[in-house]
PDB file with one MODEL, atoms N, CA, C and O in Angstrom:
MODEL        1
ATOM      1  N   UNK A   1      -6.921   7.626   6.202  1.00  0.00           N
ATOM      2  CA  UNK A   1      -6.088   8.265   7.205  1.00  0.00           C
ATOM      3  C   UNK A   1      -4.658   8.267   6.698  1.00  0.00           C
ATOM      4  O   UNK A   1      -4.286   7.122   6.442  1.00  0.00           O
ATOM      5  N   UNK A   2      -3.696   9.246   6.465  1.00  0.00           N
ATOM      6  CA  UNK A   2      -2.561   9.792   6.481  1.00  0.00           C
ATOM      7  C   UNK A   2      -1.625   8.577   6.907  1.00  0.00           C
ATOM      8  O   UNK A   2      -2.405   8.014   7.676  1.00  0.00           O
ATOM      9  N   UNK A   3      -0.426   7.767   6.921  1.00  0.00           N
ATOM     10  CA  UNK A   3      -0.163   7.372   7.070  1.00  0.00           C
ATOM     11  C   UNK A   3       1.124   7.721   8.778  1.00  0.00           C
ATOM     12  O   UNK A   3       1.717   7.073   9.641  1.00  0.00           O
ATOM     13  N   UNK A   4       0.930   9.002   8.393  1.00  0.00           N
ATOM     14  CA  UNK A   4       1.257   9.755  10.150  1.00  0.00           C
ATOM     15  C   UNK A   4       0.232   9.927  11.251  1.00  0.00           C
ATOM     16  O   UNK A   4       0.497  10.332  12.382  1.00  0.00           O
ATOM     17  N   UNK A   5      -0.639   9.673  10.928  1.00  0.00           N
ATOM     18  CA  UNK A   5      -2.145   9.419  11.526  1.00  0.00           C
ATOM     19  C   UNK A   5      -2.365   8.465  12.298  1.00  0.00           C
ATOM     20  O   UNK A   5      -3.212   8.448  13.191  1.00  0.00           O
ATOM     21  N   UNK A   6      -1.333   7.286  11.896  1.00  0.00           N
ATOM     22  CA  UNK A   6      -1.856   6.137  12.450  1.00  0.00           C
ATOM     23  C   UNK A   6      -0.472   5.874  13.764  1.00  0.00           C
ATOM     24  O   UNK A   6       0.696   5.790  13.385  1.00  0.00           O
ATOM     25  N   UNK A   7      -0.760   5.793  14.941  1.00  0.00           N
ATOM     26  CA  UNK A   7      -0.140   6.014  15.835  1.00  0.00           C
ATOM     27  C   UNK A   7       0.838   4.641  16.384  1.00  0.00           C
ATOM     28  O   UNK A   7       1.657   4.608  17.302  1.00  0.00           O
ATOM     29  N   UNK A   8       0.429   3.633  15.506  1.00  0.00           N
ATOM     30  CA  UNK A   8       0.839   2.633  15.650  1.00  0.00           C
ATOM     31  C   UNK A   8       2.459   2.282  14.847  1.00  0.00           C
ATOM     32  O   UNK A   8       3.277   1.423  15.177  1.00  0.00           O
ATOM     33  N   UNK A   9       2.519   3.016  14.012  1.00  0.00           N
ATOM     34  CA  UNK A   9       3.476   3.017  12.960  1.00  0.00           C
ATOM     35  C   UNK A   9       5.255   2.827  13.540  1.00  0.00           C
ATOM     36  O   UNK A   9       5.846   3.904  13.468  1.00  0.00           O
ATOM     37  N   UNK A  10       5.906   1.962  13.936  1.00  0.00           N
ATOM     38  CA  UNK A  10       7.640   2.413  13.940  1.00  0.00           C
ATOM     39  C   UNK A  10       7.734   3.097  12.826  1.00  0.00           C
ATOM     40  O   UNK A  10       7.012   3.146  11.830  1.00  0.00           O
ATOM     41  N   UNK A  11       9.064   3.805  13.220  1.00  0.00           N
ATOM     42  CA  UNK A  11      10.055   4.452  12.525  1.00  0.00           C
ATOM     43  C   UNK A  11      10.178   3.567  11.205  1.00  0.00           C
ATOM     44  O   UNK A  11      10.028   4.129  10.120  1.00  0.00           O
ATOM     45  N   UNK A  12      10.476   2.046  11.269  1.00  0.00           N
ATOM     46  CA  UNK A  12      10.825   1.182  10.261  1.00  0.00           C
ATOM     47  C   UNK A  12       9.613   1.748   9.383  1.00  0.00           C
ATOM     48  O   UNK A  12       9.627   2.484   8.396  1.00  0.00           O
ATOM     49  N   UNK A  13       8.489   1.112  10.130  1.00  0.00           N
ATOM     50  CA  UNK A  13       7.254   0.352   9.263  1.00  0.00           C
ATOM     51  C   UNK A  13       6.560   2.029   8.434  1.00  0.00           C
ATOM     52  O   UNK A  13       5.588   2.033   7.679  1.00  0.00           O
ATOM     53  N   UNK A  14       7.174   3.001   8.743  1.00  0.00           N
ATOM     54  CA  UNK A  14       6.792   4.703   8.681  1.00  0.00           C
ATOM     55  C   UNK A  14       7.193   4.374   7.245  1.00  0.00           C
ATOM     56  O   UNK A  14       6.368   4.013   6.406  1.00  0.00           O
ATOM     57  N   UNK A  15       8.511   4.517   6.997  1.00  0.00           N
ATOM     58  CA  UNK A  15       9.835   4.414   5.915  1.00  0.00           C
ATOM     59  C   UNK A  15       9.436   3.416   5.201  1.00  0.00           C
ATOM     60  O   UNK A  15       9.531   3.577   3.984  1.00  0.00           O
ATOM     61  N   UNK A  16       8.715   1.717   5.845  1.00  0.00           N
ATOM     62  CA  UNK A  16       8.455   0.852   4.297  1.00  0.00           C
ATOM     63  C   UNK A  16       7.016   1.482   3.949  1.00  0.00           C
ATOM     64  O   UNK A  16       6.704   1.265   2.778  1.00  0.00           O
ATOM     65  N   UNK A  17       6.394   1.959   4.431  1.00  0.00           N
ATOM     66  CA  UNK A  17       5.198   2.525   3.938  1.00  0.00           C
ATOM     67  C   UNK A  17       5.264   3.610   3.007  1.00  0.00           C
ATOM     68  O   UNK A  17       4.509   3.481   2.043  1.00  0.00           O
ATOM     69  N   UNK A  18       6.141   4.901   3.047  1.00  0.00           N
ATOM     70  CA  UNK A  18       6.672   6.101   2.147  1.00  0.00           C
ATOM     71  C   UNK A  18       7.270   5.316   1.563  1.00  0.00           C
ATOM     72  O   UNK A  18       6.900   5.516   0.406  1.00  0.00           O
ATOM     73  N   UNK A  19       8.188   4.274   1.537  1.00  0.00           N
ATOM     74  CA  UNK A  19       8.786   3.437   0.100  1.00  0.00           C
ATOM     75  C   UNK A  19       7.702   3.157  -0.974  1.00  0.00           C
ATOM     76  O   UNK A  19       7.674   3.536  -2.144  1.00  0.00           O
ATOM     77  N   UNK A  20       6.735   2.328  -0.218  1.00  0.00           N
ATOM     78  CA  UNK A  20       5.450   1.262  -1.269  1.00  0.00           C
ATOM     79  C   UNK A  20       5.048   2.644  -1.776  1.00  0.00           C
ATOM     80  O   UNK A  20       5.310   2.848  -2.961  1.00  0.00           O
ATOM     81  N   UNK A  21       4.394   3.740  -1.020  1.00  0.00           N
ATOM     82  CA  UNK A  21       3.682   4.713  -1.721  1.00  0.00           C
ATOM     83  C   UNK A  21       4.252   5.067  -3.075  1.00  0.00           C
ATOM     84  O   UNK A  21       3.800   4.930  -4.212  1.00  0.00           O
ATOM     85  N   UNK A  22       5.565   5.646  -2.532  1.00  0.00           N
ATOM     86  CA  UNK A  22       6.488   6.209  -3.747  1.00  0.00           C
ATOM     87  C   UNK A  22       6.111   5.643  -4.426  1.00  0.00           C
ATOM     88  O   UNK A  22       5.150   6.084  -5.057  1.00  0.00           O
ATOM     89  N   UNK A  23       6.786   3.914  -4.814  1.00  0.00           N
ATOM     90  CA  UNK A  23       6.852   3.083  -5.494  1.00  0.00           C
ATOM     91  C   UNK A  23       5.306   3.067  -6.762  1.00  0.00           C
ATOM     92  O   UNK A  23       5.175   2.824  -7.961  1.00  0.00           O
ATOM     93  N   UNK A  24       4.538   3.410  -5.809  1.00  0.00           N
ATOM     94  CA  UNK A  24       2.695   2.752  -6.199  1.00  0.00           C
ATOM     95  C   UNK A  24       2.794   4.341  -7.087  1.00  0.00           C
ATOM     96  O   UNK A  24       2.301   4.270  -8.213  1.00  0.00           O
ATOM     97  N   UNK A  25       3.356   5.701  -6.710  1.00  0.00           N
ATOM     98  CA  UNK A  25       2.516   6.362  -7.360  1.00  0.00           C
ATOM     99  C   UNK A  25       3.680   6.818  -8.653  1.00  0.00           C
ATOM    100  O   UNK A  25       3.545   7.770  -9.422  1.00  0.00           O
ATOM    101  N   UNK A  26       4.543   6.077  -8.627  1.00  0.00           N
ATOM    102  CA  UNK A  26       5.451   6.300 -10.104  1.00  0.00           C
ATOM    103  C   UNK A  26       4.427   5.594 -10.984  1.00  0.00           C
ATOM    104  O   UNK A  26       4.508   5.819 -12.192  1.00  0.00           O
ATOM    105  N   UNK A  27       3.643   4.917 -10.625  1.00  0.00           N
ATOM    106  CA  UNK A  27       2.516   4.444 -12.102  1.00  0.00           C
ATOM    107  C   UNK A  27       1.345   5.305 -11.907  1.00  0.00           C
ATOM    108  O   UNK A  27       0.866   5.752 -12.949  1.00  0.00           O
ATOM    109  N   UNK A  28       0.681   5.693 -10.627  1.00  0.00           N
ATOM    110  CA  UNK A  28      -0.131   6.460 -10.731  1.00  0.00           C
ATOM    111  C   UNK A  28       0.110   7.783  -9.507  1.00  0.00           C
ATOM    112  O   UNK A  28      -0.035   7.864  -8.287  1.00  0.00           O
ATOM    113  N   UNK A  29       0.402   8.400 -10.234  1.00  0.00           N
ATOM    114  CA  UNK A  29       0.613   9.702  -9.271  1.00  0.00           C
ATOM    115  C   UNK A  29      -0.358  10.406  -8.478  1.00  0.00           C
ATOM    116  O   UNK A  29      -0.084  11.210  -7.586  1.00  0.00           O
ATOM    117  N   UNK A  30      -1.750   9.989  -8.928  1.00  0.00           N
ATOM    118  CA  UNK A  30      -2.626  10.440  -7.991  1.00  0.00           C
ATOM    119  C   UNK A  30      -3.240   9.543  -7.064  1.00  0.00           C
ATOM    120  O   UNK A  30      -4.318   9.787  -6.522  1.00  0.00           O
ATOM    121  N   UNK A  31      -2.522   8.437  -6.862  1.00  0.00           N
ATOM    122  CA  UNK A  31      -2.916   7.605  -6.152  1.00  0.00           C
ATOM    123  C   UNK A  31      -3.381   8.138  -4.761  1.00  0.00           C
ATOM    124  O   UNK A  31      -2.661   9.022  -4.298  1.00  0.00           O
ATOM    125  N   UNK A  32      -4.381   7.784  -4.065  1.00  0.00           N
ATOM    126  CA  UNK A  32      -4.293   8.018  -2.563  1.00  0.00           C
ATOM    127  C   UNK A  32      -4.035   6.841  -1.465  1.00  0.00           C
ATOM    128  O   UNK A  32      -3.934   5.692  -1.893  1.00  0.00           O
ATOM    129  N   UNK A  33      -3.975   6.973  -0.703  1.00  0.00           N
ATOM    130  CA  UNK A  33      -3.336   5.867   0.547  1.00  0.00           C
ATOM    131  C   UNK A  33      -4.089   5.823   1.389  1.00  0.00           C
ATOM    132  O   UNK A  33      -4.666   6.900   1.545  1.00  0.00           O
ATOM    133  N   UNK A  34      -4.507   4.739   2.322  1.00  0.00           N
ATOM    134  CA  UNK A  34      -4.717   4.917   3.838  1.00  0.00           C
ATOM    135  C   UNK A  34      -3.842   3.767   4.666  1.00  0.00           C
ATOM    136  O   UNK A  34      -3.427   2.717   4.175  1.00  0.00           O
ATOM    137  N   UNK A  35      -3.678   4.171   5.903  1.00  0.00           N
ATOM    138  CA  UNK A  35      -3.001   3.217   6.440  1.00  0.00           C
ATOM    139  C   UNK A  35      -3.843   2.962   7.561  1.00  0.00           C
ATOM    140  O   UNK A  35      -4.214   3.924   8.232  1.00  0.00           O
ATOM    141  N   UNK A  36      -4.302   1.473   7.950  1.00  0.00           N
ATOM    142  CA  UNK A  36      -4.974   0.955   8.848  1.00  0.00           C
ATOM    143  C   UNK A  36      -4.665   0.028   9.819  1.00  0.00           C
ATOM    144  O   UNK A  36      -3.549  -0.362   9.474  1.00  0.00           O
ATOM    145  N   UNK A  37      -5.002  -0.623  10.926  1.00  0.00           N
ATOM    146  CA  UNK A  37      -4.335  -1.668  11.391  1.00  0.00           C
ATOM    147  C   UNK A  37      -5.432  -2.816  10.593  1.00  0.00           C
ATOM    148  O   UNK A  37      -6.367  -2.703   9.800  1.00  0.00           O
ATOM    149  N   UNK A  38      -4.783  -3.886  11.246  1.00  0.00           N
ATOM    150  CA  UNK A  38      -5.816  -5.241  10.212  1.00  0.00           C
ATOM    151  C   UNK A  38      -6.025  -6.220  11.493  1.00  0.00           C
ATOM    152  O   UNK A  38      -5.853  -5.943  12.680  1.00  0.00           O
ATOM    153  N   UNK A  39      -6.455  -7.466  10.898  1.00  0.00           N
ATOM    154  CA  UNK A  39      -6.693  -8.560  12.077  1.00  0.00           C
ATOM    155  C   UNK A  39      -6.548  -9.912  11.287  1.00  0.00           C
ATOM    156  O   UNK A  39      -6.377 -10.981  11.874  1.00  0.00           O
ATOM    157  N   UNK A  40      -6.632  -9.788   9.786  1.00  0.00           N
ATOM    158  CA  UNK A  40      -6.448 -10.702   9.323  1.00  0.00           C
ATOM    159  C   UNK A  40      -5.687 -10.819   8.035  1.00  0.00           C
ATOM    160  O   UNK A  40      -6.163 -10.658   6.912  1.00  0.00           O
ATOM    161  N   UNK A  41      -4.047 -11.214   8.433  1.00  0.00           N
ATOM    162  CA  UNK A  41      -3.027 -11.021   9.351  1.00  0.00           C
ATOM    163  C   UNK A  41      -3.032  -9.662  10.387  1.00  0.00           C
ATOM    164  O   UNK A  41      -3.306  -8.481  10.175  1.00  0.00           O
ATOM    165  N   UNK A  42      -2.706 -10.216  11.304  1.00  0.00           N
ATOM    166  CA  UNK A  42      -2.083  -8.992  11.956  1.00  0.00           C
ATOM    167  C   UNK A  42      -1.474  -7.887  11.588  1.00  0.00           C
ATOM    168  O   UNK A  42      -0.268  -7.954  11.825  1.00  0.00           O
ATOM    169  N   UNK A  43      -1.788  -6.947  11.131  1.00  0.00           N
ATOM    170  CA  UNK A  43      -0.560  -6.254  10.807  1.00  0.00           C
ATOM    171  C   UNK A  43      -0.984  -4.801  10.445  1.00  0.00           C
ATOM    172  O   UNK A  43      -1.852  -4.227  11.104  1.00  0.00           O
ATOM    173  N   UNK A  44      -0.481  -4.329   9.595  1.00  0.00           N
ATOM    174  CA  UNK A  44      -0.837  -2.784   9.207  1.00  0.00           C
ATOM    175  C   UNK A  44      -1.105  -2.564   7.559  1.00  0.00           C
ATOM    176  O   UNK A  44      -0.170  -2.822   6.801  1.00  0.00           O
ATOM    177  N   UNK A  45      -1.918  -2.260   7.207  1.00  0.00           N
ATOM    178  CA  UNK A  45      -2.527  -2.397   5.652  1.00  0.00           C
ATOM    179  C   UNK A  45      -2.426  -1.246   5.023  1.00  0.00           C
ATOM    180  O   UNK A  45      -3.270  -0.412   5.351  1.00  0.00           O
ATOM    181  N   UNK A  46      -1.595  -0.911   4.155  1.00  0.00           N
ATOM    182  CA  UNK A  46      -1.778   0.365   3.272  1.00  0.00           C
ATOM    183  C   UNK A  46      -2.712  -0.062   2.220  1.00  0.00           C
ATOM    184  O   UNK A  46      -2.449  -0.752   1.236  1.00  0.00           O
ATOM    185  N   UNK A  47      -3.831   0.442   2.565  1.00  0.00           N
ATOM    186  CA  UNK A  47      -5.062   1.116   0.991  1.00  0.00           C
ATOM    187  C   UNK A  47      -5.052   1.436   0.243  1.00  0.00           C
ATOM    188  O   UNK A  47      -5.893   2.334   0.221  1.00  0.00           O
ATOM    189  N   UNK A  48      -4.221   1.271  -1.365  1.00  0.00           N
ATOM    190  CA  UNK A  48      -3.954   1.885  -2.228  1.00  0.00           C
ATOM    191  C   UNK A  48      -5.016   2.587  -3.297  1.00  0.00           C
ATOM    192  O   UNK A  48      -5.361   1.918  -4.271  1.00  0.00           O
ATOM    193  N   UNK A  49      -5.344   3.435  -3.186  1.00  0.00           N
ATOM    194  CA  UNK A  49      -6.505   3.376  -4.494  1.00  0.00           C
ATOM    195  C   UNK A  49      -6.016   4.100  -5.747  1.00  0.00           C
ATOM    196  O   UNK A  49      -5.585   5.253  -5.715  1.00  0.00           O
ATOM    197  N   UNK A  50      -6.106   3.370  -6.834  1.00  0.00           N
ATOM    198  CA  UNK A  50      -5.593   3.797  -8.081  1.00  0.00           C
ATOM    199  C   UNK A  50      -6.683   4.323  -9.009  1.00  0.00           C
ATOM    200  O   UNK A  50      -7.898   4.258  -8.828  1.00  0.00           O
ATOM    201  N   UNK A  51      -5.964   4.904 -10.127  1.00  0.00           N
ATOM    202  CA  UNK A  51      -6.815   5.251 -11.187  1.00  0.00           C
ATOM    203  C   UNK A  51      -6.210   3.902 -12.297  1.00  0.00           C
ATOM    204  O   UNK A  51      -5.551   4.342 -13.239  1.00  0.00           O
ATOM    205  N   UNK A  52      -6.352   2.564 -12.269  1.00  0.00           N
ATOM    206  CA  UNK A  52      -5.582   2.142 -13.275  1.00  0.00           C
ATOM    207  C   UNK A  52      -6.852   0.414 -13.381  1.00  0.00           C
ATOM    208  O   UNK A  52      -7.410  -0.091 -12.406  1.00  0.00           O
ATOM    209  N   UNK A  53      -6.940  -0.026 -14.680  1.00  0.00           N
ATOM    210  CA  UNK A  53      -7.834  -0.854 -15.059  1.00  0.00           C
ATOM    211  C   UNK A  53      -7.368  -2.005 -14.130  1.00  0.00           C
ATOM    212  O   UNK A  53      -7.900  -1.912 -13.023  1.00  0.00           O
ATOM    213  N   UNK A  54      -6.665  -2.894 -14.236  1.00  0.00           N
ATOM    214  CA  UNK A  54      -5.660  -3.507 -13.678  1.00  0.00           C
ATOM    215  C   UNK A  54      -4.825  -3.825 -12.413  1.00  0.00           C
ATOM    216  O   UNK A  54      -3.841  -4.526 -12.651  1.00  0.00           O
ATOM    217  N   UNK A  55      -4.982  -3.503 -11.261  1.00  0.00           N
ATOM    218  CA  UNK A  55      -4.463  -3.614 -10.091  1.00  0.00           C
ATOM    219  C   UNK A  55      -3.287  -4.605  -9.961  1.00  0.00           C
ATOM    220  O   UNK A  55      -2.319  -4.412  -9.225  1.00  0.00           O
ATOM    221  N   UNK A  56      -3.477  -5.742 -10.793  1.00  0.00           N
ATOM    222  CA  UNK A  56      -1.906  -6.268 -10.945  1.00  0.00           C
ATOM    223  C   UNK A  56      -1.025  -5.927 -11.377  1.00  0.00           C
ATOM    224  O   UNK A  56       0.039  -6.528 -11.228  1.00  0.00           O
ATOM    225  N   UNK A  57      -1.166  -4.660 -12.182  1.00  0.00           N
ATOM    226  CA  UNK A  57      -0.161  -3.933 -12.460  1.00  0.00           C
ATOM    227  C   UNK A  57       0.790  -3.135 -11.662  1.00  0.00           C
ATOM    228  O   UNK A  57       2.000  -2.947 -11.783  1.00  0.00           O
ATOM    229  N   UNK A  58      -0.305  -2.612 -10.600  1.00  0.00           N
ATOM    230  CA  UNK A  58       0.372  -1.811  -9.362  1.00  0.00           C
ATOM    231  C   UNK A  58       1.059  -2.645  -8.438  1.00  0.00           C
ATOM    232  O   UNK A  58       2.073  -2.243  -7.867  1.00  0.00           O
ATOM    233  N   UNK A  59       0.535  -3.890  -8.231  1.00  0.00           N
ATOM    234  CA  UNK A  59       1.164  -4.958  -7.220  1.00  0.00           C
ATOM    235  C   UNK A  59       2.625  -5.496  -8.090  1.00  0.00           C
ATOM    236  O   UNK A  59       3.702  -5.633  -7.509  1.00  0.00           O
ATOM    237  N   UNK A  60       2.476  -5.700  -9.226  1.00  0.00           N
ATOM    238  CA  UNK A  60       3.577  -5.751  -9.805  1.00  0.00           C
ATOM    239  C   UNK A  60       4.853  -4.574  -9.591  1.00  0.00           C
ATOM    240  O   UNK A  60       5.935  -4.602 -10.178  1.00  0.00           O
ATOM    241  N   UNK A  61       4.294  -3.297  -8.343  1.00  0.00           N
ATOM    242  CA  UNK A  61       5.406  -2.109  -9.375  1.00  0.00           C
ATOM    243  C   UNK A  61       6.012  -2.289  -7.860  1.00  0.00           C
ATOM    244  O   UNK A  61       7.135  -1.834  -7.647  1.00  0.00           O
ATOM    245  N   UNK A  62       4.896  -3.307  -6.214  1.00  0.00           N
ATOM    246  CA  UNK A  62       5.887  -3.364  -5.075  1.00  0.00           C
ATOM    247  C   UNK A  62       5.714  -4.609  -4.588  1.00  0.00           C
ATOM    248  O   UNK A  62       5.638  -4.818  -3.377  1.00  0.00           O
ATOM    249  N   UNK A  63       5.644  -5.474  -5.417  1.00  0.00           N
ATOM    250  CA  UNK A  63       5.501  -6.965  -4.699  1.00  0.00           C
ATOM    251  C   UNK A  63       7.282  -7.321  -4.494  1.00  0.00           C
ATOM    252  O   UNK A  63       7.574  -8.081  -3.570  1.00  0.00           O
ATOM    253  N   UNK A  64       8.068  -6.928  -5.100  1.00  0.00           N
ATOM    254  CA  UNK A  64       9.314  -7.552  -4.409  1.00  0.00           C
ATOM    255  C   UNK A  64       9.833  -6.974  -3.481  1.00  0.00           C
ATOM    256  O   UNK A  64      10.396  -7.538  -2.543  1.00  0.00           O
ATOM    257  N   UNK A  65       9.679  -5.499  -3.660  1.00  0.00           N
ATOM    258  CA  UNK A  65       9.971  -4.633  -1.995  1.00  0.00           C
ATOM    259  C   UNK A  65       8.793  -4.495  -0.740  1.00  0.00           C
ATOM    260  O   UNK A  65       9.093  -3.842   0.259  1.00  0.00           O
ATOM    261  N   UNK A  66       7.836  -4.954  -0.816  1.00  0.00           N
ATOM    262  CA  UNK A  66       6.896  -5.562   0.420  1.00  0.00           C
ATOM    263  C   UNK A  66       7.460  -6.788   0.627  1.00  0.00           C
ATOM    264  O   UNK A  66       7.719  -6.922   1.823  1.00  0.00           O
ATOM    265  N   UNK A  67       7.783  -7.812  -0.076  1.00  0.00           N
ATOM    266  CA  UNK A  67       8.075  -9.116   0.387  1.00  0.00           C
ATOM    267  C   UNK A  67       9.447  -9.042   1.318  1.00  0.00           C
ATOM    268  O   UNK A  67       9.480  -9.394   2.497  1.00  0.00           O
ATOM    269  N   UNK A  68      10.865  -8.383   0.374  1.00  0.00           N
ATOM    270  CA  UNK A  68      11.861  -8.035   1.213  1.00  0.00           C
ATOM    271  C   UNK A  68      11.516  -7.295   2.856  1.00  0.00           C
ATOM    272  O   UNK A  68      12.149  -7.741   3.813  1.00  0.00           O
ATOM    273  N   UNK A  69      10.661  -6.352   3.043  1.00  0.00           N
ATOM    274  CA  UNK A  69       9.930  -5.884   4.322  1.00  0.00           C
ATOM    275  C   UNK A  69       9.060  -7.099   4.636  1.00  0.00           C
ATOM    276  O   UNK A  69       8.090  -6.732   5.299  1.00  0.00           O
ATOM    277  N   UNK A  70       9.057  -8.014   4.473  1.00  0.00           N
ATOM    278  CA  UNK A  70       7.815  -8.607   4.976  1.00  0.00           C
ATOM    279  C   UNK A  70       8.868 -10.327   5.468  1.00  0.00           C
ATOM    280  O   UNK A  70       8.702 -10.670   6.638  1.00  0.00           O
ATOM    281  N   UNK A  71       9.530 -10.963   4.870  1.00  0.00           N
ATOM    282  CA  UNK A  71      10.628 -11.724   5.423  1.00  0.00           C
ATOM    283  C   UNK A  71      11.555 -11.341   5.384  1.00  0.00           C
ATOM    284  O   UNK A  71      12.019 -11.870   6.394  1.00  0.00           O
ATOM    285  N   UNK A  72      12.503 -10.638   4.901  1.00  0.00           N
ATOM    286  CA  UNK A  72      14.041 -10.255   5.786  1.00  0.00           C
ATOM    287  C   UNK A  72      13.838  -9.195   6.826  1.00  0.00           C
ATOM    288  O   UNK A  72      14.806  -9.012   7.564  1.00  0.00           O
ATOM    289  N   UNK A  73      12.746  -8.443   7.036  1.00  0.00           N
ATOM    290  CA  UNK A  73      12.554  -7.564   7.937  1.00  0.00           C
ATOM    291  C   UNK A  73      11.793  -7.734   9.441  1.00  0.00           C
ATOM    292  O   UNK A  73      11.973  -7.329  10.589  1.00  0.00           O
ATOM    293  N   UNK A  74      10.785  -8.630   8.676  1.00  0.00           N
ATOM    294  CA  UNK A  74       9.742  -9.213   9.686  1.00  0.00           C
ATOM    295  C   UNK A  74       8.739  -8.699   9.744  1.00  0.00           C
ATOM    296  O   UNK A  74       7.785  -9.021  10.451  1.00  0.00           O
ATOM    297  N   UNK A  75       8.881  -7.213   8.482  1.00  0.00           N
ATOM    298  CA  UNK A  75       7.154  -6.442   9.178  1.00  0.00           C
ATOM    299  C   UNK A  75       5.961  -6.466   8.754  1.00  0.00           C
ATOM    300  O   UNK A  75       5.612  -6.536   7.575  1.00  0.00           O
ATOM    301  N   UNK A  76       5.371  -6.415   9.576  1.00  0.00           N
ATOM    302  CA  UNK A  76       3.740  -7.139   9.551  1.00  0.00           C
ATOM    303  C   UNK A  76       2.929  -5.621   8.367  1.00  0.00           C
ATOM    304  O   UNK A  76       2.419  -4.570   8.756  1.00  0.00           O
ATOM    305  N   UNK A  77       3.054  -5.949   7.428  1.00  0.00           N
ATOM    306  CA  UNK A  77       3.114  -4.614   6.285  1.00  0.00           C
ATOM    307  C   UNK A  77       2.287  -5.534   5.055  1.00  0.00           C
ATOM    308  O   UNK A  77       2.732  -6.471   4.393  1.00  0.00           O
ATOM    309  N   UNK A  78       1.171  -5.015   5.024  1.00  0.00           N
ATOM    310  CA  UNK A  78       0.475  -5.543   3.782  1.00  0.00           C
ATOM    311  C   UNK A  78      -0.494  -4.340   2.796  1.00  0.00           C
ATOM    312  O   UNK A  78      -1.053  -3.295   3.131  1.00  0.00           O
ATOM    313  N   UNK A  79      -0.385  -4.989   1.577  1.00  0.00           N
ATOM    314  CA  UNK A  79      -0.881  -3.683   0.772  1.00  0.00           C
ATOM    315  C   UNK A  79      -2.037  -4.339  -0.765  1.00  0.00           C
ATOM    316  O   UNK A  79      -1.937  -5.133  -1.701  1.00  0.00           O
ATOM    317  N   UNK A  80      -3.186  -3.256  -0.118  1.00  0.00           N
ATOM    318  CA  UNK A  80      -4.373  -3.901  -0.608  1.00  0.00           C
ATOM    319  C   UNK A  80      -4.572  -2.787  -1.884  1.00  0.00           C
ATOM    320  O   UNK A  80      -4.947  -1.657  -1.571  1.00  0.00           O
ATOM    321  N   UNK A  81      -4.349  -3.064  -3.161  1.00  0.00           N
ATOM    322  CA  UNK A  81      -5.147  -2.016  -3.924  1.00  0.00           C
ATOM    323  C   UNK A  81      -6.017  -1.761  -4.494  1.00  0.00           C
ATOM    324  O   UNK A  81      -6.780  -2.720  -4.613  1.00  0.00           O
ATOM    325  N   UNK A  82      -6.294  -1.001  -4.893  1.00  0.00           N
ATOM    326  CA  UNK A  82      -8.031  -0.989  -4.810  1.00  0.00           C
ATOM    327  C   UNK A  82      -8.435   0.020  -6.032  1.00  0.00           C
ATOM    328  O   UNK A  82      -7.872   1.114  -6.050  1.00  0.00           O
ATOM    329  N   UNK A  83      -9.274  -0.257  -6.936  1.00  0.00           N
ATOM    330  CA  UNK A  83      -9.289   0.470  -7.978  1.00  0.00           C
ATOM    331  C   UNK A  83     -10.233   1.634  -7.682  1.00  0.00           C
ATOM    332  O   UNK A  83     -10.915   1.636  -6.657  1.00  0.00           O
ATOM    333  N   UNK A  84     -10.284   2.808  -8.743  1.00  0.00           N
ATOM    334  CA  UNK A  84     -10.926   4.130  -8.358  1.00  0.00           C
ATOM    335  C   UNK A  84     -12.476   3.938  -8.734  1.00  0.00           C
ATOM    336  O   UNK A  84     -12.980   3.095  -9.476  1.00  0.00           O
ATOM    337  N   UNK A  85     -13.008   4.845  -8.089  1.00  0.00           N
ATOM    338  CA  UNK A  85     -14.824   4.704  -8.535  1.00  0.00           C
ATOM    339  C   UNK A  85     -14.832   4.835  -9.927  1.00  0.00           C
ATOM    340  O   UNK A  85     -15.585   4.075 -10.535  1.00  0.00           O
ATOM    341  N   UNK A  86     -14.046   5.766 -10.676  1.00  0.00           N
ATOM    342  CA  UNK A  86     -13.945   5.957 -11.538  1.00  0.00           C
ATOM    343  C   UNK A  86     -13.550   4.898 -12.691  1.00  0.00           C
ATOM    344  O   UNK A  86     -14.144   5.018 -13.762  1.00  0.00           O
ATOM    345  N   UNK A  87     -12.791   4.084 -12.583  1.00  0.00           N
ATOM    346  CA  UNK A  87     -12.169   2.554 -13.606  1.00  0.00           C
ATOM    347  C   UNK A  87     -13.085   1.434 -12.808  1.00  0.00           C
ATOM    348  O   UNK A  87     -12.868   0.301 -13.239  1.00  0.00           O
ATOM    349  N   UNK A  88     -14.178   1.498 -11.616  1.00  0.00           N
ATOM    350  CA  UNK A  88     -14.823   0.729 -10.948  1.00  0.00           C
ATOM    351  C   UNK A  88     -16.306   0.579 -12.171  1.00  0.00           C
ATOM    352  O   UNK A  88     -16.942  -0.322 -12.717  1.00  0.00           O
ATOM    353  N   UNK A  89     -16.294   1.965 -12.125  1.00  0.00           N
ATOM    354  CA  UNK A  89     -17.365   2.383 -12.717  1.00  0.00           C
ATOM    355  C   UNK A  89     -17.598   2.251 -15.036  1.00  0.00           C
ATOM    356  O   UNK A  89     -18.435   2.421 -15.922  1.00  0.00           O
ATOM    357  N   UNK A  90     -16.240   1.869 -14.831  1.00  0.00           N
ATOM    358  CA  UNK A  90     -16.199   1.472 -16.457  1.00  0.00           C
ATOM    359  C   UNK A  90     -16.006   0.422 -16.882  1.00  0.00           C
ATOM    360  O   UNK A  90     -15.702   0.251 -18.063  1.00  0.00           O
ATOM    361  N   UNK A  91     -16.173  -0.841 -15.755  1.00  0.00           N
ATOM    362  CA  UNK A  91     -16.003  -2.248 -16.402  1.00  0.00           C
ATOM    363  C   UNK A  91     -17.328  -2.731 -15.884  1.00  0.00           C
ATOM    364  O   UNK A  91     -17.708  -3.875 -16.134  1.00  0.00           O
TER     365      UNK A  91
ENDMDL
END
């Protein structure tokens, strides 16, 4: 689901979500997204799915700007990535 889709979204949490994306698809540009609510934490989960071997690589490209949103901001913003069927399918 679209990340305007999800009806739950502030204005803030809209804006750190189009940040992480940006951020996620300067390494992979075809990345796709979903945005969900969660339960464990509370909060709202962007789905990242990449084309890339490695997923710590992508967490590496927004782990310091989720964390800044996540204690100086307070928002309940977490981001799961997830590799493609495709790099799933070659290890």
């Amino acid at each position: 689901m679209p990340a305007k889709d999800y009806d739950a979204l502030t204005a803030r949490l809209q804006g750190a979500v189009d940040e992480l994306q940006h951020l996620i698809r300067q390494l992979d540009p075809l990345a796709t997204f979903q945005v969900v609510p969660g339960e464990d934490p509370t909060g709202t989960y962007l789905l990242a799915t990449v084309d890339v071997e490695d997923t710590e690589l992508v967490m590496d490209v927004y782990m310091e700007r989720l964390l800044t949103f996540q204690i100086d901001e307070g928002l309940p913003l977490y981001v799961l990535p997830l590799r493609s069927r495709r790099q799933a399918m070659m290890s």
